[in-house]
PDB file of N, CA, C, O and CB in Angstrom:
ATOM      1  N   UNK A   1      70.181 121.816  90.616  1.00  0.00           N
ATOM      2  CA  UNK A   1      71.366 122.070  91.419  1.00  0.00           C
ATOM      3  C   UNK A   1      70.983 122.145  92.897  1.00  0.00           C
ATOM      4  O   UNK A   1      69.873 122.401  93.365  1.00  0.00           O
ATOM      5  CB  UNK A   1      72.064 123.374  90.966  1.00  0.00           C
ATOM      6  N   UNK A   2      72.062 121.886  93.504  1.00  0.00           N
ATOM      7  CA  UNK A   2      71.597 121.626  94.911  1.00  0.00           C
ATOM      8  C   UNK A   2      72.661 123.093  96.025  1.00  0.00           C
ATOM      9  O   UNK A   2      73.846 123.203  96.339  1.00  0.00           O
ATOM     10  CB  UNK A   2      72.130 119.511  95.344  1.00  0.00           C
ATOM     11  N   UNK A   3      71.281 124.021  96.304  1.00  0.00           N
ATOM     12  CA  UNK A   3      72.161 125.081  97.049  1.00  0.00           C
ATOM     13  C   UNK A   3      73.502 124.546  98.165  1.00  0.00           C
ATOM     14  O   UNK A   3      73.548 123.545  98.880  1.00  0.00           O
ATOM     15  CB  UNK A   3      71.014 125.962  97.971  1.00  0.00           C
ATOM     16  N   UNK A   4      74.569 125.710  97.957  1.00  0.00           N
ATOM     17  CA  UNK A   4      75.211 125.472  98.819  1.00  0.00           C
ATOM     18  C   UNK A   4      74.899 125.333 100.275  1.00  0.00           C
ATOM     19  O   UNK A   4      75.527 124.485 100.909  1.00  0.00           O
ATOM     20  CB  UNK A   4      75.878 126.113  98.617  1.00  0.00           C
ATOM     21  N   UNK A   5      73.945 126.114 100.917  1.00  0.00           N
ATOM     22  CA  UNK A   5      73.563 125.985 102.570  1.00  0.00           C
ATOM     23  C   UNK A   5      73.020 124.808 102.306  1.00  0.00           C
ATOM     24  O   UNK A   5      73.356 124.244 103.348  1.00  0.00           O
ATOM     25  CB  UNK A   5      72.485 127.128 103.430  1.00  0.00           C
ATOM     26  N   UNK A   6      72.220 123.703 101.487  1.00  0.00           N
ATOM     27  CA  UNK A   6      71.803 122.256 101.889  1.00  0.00           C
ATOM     28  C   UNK A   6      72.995 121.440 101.911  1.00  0.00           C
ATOM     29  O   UNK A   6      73.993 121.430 101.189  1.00  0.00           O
ATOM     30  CB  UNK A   6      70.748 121.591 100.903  1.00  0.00           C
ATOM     31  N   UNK A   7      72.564 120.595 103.157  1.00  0.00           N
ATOM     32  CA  UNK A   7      73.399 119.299 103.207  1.00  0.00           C
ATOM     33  C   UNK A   7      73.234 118.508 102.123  1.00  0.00           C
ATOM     34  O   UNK A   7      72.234 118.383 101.417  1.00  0.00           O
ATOM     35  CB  UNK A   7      73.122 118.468 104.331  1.00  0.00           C
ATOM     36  N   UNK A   8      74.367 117.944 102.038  1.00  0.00           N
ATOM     37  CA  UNK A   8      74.212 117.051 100.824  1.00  0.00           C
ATOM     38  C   UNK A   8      74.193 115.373 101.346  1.00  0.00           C
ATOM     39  O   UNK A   8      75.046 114.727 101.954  1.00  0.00           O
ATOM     40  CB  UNK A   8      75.593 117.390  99.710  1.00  0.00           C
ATOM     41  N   UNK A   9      73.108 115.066 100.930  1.00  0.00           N
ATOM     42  CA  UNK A   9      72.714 113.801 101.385  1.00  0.00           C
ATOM     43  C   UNK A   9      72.573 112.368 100.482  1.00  0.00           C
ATOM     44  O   UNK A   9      72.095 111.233 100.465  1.00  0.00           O
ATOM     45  CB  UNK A   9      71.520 114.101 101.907  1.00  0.00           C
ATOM     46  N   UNK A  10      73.328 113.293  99.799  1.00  0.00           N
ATOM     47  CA  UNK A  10      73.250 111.860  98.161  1.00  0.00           C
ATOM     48  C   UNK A  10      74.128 110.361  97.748  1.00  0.00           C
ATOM     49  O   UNK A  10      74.047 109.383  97.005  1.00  0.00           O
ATOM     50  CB  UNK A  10      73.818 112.713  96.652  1.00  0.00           C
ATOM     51  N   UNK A  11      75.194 111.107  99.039  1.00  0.00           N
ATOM     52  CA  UNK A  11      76.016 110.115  98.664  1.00  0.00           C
ATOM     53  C   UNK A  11      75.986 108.362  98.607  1.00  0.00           C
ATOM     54  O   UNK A  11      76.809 107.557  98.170  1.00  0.00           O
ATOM     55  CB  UNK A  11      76.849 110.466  99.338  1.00  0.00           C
ATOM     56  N   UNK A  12      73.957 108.096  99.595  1.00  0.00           N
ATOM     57  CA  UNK A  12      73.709 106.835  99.324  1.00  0.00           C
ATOM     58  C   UNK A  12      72.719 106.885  98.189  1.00  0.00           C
ATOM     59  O   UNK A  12      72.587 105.787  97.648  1.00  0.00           O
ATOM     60  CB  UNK A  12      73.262 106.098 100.520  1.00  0.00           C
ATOM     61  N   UNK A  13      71.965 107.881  97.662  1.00  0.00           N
ATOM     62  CA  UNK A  13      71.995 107.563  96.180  1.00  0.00           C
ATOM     63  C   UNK A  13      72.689 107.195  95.465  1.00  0.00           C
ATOM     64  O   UNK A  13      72.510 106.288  94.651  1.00  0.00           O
ATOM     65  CB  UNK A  13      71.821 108.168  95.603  1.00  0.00           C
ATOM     66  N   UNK A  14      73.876 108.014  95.684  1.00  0.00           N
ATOM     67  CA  UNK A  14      75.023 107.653  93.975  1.00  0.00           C
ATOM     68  C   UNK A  14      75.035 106.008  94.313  1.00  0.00           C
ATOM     69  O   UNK A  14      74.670 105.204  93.454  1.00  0.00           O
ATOM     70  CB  UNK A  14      77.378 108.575  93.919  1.00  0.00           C
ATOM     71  N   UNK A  15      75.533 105.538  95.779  1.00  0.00           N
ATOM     72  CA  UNK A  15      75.272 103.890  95.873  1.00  0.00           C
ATOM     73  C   UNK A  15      74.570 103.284  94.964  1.00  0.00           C
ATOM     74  O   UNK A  15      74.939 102.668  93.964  1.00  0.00           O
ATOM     75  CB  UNK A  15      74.596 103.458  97.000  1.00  0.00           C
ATOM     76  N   UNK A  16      72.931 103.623  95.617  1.00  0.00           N
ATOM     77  CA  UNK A  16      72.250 102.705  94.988  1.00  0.00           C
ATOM     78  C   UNK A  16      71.946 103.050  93.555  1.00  0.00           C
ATOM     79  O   UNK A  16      71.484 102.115  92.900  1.00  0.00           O
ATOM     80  CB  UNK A  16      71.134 102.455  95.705  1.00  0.00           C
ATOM     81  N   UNK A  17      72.106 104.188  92.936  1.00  0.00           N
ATOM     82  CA  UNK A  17      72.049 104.197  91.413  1.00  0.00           C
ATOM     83  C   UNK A  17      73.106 103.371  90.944  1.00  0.00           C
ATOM     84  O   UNK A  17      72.794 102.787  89.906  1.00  0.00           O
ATOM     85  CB  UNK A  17      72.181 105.602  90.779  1.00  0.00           C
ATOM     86  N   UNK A  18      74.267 103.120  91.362  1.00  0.00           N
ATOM     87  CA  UNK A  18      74.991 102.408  91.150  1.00  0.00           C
ATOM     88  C   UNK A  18      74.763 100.921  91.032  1.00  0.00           C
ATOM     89  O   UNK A  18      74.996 100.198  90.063  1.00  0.00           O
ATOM     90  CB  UNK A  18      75.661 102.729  91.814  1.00  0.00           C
ATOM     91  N   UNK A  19      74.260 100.609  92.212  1.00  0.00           N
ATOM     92  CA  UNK A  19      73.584  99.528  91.953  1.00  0.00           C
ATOM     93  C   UNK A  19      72.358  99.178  90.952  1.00  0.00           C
ATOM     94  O   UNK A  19      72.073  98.347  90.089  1.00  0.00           O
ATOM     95  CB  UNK A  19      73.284  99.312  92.981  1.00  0.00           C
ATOM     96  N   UNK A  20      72.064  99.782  91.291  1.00  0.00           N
ATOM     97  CA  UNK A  20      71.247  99.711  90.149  1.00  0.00           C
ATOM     98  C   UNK A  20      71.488  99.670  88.653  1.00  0.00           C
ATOM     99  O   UNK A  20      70.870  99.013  87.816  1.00  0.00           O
ATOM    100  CB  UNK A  20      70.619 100.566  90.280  1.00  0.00           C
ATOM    101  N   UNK A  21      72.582 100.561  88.465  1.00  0.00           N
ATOM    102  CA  UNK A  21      73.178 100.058  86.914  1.00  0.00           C
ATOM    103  C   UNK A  21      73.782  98.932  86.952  1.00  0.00           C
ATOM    104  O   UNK A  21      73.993  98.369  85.878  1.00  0.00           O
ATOM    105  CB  UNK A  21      74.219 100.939  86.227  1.00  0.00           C
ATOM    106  N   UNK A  22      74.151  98.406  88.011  1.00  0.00           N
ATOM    107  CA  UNK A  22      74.864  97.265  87.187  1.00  0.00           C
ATOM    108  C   UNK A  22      74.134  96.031  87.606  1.00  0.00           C
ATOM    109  O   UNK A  22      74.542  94.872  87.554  1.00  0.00           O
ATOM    110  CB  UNK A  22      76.535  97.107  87.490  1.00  0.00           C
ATOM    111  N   UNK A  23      73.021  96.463  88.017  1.00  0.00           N
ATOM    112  CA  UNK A  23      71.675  94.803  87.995  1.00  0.00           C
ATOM    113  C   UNK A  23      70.993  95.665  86.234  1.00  0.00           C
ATOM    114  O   UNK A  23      70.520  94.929  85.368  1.00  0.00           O
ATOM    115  CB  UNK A  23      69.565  94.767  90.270  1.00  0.00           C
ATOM    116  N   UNK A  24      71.045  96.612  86.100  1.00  0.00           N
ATOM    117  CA  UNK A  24      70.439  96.635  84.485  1.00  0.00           C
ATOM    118  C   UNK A  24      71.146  96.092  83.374  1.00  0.00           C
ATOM    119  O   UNK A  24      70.668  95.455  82.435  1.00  0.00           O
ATOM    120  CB  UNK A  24      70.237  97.998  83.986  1.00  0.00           C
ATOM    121  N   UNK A  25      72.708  96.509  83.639  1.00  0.00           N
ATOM    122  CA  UNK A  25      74.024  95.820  82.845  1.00  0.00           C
ATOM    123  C   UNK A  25      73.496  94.442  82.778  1.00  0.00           C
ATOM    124  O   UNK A  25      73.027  93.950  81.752  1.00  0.00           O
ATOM    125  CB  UNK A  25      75.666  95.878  83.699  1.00  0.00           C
ATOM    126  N   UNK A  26      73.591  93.853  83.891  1.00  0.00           N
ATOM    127  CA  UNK A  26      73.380  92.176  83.885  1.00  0.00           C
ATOM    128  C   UNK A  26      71.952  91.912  82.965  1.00  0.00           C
ATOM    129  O   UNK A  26      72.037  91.075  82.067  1.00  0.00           O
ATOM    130  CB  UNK A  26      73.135  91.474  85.742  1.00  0.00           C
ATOM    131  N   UNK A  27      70.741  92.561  83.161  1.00  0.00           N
ATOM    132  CA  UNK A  27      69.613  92.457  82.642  1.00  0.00           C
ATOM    133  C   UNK A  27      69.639  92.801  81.112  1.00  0.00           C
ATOM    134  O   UNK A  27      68.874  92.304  80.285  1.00  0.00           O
ATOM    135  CB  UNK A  27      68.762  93.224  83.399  1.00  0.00           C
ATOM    136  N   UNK A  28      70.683  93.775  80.831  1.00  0.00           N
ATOM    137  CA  UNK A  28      70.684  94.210  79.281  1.00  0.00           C
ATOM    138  C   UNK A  28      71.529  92.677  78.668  1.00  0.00           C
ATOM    139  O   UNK A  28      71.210  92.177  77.589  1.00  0.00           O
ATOM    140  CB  UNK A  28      71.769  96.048  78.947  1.00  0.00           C
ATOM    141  N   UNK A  29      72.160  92.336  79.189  1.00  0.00           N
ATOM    142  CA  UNK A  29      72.961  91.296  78.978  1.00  0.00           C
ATOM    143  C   UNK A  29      72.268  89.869  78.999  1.00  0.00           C
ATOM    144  O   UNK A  29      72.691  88.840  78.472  1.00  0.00           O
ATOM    145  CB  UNK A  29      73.981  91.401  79.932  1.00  0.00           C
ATOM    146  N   UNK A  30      71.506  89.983  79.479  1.00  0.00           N
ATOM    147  CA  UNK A  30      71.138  88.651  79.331  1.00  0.00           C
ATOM    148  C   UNK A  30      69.163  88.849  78.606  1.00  0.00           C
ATOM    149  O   UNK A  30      68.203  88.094  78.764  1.00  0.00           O
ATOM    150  CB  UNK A  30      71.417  87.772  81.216  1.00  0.00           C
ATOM    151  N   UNK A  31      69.262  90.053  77.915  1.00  0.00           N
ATOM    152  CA  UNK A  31      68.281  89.900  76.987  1.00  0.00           C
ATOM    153  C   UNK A  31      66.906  90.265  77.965  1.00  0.00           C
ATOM    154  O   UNK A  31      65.874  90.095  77.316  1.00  0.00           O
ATOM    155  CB  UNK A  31      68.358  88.314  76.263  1.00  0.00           C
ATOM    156  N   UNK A  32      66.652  90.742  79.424  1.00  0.00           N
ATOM    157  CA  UNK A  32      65.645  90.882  79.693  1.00  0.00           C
ATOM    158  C   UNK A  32      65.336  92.904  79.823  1.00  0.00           C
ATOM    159  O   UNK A  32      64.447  93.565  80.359  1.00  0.00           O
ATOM    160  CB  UNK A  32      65.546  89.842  80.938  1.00  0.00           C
ATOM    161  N   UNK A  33      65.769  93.033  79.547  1.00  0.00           N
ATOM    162  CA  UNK A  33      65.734  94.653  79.254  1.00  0.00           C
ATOM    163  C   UNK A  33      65.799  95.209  77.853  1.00  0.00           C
ATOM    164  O   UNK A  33      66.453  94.654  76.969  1.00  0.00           O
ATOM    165  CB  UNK A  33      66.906  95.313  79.919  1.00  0.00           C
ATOM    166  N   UNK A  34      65.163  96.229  77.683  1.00  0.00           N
ATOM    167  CA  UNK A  34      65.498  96.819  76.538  1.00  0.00           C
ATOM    168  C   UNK A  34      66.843  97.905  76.340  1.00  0.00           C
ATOM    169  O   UNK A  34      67.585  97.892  77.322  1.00  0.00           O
ATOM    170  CB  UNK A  34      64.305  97.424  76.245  1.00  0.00           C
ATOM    171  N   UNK A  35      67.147  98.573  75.544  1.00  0.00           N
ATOM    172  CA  UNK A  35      68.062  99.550  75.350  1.00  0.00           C
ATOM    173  C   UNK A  35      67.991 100.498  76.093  1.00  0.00           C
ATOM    174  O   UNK A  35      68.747 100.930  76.962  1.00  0.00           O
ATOM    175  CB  UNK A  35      68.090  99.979  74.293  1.00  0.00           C
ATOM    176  N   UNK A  36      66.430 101.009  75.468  1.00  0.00           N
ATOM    177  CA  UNK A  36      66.388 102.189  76.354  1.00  0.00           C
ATOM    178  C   UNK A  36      65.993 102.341  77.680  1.00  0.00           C
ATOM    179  O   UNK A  36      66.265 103.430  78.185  1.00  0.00           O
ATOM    180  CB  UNK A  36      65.744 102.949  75.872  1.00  0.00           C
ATOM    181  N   UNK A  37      65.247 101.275  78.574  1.00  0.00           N
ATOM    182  CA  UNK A  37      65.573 100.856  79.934  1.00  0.00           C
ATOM    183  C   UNK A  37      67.273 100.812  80.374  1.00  0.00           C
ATOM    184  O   UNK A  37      67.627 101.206  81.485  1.00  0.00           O
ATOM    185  CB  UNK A  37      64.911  99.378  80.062  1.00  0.00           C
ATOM    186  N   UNK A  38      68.080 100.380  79.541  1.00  0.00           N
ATOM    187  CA  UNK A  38      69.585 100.614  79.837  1.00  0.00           C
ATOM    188  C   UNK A  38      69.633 102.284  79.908  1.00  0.00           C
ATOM    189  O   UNK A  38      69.688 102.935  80.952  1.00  0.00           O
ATOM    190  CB  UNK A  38      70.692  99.899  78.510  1.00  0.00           C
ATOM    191  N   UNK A  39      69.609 102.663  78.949  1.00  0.00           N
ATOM    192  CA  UNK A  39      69.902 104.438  79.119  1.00  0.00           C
ATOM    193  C   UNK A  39      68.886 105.382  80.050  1.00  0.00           C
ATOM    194  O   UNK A  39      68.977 106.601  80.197  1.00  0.00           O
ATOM    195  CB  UNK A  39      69.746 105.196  77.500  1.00  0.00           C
ATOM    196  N   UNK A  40      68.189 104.754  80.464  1.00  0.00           N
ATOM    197  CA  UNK A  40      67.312 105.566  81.348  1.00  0.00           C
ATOM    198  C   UNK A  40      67.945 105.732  82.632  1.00  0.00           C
ATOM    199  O   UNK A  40      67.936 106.738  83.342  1.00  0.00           O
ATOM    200  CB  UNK A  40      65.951 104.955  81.541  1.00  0.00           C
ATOM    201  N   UNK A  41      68.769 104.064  82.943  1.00  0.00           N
ATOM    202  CA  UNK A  41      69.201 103.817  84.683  1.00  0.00           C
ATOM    203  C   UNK A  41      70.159 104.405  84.000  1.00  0.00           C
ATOM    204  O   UNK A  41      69.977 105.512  84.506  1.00  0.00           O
ATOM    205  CB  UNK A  41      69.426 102.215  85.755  1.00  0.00           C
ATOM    206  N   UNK A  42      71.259 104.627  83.075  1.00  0.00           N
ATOM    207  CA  UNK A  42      72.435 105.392  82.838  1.00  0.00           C
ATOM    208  C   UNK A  42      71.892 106.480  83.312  1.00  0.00           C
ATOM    209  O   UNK A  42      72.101 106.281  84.509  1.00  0.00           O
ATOM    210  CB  UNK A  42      73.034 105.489  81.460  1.00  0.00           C
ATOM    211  N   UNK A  43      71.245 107.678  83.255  1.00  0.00           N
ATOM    212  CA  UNK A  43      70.990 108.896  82.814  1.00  0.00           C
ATOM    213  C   UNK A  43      70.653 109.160  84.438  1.00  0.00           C
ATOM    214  O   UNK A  43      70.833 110.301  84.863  1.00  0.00           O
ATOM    215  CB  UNK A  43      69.808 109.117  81.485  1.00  0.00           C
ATOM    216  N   UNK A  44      70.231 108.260  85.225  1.00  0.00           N
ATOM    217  CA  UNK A  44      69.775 108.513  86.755  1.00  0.00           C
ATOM    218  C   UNK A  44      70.738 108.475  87.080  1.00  0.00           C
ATOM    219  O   UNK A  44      70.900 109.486  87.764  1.00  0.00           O
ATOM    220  CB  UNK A  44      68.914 107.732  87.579  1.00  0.00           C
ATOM    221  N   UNK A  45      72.144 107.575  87.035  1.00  0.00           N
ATOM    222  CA  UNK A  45      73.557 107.324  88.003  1.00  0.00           C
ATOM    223  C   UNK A  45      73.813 108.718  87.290  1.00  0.00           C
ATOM    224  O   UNK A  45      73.120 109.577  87.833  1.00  0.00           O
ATOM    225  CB  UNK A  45      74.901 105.696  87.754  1.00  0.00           C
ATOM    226  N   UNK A  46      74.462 109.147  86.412  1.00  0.00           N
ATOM    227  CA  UNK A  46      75.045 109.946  85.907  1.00  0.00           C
ATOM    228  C   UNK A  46      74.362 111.201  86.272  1.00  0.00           C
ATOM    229  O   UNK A  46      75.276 111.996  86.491  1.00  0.00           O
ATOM    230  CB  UNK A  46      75.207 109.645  84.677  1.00  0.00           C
ATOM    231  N   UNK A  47      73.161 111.830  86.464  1.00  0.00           N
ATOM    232  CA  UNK A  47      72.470 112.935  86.965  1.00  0.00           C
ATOM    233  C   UNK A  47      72.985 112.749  88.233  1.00  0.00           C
ATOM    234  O   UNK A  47      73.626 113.731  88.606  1.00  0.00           O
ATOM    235  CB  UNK A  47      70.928 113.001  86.821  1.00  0.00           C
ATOM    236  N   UNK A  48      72.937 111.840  89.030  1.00  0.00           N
ATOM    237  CA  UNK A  48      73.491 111.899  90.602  1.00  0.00           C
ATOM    238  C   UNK A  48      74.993 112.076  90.637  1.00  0.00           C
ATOM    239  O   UNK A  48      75.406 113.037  91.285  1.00  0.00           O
ATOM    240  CB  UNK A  48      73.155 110.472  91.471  1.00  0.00           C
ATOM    241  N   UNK A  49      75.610 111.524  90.214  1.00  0.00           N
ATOM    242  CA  UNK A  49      76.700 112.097  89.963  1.00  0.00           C
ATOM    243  C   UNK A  49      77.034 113.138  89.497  1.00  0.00           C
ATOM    244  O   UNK A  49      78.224 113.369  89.711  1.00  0.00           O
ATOM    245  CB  UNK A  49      77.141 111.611  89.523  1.00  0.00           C
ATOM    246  N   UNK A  50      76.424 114.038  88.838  1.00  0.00           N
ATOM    247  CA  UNK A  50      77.024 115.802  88.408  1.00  0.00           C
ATOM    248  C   UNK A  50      76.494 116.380  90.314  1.00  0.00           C
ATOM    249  O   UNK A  50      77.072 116.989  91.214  1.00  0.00           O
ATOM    250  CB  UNK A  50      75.546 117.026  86.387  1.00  0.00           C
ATOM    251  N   UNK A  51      75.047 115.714  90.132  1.00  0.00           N
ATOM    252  CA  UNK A  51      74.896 116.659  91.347  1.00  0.00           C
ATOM    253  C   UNK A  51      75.887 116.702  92.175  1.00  0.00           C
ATOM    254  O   UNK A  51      76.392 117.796  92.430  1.00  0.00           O
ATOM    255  CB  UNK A  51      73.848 116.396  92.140  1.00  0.00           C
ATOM    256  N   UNK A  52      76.328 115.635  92.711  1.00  0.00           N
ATOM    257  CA  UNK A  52      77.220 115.422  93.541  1.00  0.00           C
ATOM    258  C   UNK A  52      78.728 115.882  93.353  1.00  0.00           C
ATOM    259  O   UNK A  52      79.375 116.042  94.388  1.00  0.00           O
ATOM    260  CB  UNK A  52      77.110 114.225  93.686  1.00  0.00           C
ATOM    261  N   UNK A  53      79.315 116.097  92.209  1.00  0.00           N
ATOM    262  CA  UNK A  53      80.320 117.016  91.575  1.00  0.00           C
ATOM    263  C   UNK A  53      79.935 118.383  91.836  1.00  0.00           C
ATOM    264  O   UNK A  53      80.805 119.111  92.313  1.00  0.00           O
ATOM    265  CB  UNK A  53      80.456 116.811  90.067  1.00  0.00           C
ATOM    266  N   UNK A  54      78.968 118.790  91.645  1.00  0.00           N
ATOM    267  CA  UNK A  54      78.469 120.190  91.698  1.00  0.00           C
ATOM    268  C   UNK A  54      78.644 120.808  93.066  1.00  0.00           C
ATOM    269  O   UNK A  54      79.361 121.793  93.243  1.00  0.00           O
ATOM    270  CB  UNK A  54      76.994 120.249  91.311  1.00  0.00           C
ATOM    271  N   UNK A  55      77.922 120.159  94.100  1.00  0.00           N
ATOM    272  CA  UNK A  55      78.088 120.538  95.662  1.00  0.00           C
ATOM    273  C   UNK A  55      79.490 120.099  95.814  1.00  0.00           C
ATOM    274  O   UNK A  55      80.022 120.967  96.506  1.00  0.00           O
ATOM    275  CB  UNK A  55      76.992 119.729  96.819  1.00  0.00           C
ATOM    276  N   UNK A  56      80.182 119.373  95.577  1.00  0.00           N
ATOM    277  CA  UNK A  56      81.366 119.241  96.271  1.00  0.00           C
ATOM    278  C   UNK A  56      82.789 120.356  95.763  1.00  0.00           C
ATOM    279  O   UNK A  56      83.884 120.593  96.273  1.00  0.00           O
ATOM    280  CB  UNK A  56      81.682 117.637  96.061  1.00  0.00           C
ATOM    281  N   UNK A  57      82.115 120.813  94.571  1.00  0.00           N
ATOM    282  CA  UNK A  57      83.219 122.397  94.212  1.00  0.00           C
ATOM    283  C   UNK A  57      82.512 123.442  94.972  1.00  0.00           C
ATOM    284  O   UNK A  57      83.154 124.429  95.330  1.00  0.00           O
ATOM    285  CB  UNK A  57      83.309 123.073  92.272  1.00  0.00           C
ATOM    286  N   UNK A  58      81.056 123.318  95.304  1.00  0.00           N
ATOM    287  CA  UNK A  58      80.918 124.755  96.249  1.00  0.00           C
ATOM    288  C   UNK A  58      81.112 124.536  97.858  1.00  0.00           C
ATOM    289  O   UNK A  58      80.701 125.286  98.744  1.00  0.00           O
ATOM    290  CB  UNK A  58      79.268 125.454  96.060  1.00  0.00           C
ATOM    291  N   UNK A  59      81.805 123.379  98.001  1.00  0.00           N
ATOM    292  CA  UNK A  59      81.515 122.591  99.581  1.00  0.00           C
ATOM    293  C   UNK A  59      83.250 122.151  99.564  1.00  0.00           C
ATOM    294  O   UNK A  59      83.603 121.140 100.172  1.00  0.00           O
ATOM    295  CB  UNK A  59      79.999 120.788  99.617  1.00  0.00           C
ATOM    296  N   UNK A  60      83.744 122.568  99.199  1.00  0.00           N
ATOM    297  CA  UNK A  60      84.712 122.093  99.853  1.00  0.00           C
ATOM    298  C   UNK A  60      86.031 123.004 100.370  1.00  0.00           C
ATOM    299  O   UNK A  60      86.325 124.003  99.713  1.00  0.00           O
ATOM    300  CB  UNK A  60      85.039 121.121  99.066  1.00  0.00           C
ATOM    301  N   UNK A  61      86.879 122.615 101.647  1.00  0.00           N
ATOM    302  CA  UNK A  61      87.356 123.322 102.098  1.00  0.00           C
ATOM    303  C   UNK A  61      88.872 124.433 101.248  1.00  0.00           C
ATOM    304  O   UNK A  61      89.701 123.917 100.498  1.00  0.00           O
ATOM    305  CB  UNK A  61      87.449 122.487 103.131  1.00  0.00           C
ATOM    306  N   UNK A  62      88.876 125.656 101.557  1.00  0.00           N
ATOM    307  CA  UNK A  62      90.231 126.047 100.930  1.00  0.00           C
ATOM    308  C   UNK A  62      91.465 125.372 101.006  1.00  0.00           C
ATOM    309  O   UNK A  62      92.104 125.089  99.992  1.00  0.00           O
ATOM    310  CB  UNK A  62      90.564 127.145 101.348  1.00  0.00           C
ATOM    311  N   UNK A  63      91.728 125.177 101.810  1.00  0.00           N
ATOM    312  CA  UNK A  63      92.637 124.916 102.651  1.00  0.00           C
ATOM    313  C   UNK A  63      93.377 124.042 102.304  1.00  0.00           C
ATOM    314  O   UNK A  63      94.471 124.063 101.739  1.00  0.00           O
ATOM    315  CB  UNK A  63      92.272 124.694 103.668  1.00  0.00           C
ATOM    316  N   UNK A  64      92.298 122.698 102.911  1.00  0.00           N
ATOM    317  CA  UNK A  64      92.575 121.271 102.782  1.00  0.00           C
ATOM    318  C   UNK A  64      91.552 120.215 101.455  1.00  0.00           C
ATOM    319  O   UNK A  64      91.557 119.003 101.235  1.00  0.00           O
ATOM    320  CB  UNK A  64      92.261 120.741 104.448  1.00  0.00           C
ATOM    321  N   UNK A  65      90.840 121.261 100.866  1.00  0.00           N
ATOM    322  CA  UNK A  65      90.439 120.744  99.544  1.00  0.00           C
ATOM    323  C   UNK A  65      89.287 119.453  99.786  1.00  0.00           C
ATOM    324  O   UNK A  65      88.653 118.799  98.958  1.00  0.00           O
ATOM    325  CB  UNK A  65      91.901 120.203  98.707  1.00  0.00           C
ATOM    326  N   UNK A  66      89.307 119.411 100.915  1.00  0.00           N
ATOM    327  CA  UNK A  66      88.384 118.103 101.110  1.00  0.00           C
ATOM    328  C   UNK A  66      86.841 118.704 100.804  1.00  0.00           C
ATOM    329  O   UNK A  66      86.795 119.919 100.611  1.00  0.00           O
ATOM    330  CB  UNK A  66      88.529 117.374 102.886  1.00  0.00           C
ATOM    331  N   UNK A  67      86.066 118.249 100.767  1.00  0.00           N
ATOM    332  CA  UNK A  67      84.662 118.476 100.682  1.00  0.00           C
ATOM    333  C   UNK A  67      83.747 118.137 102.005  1.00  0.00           C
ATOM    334  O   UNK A  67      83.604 117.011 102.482  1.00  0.00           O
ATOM    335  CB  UNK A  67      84.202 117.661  99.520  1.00  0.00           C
ATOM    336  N   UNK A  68      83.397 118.859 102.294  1.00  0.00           N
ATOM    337  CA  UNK A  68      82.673 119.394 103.605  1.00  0.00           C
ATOM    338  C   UNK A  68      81.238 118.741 103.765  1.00  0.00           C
ATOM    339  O   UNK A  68      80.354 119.295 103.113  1.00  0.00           O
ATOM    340  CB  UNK A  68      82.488 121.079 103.541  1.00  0.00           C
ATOM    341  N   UNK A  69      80.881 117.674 104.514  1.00  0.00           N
ATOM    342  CA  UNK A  69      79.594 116.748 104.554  1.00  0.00           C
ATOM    343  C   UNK A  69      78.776 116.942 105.707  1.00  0.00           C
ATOM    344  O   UNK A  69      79.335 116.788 106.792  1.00  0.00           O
ATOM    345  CB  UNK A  69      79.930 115.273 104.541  1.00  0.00           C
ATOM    346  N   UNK A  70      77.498 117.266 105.695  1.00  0.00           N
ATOM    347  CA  UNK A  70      76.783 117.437 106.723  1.00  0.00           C
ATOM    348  C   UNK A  70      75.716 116.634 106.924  1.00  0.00           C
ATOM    349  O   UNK A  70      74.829 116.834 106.094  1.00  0.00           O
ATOM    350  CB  UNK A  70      76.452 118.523 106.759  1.00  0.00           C
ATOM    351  N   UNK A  71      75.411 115.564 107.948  1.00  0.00           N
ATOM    352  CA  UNK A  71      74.411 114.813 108.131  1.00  0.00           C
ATOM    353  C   UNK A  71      72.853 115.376 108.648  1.00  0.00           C
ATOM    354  O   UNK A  71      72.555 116.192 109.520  1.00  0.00           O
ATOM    355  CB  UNK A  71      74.972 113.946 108.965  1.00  0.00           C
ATOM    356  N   UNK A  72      72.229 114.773 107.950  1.00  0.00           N
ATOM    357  CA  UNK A  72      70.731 115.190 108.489  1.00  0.00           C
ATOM    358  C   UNK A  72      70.717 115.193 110.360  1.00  0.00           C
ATOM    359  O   UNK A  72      69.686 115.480 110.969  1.00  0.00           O
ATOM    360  CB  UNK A  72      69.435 113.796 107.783  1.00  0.00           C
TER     361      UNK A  72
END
């Protein structure tokens, strides 16, 4: 989990895990990957993504509900 006082800086991870699943999609698909190389890049997008769910319920504003981003 990622404390509330850190900035959260993930949001070009979730990108490129993203990308990244779906050059493995294409690779599971066309027979040069295995299964569990598929569920491994699943399990990385999807870990970045809770994180990123996680800080954004302790980060975001009352008010206006938005989620509060701080750059390095």
């Amino acid at each position: 989990m990622i404390p509330a006082t850190k900035p959260f800086t993930k949001v070009v991870e979730i990108q490129r895990a993203e990308e990244n699943f779906q050059s493995v999609i294409l690779k599971l698909l066309n027979n040069v990957i295995t299964f569990e190389e598929f569920e491994k890049s699943h399990k990385v997008l999807f870990n970045v993504c809770d994180e990123f769910g996680s800080y954004a319920k302790k980060n975001k504003n009352p008010i206006t509900h938005d989620v509060i981003f701080f750059d390095k």
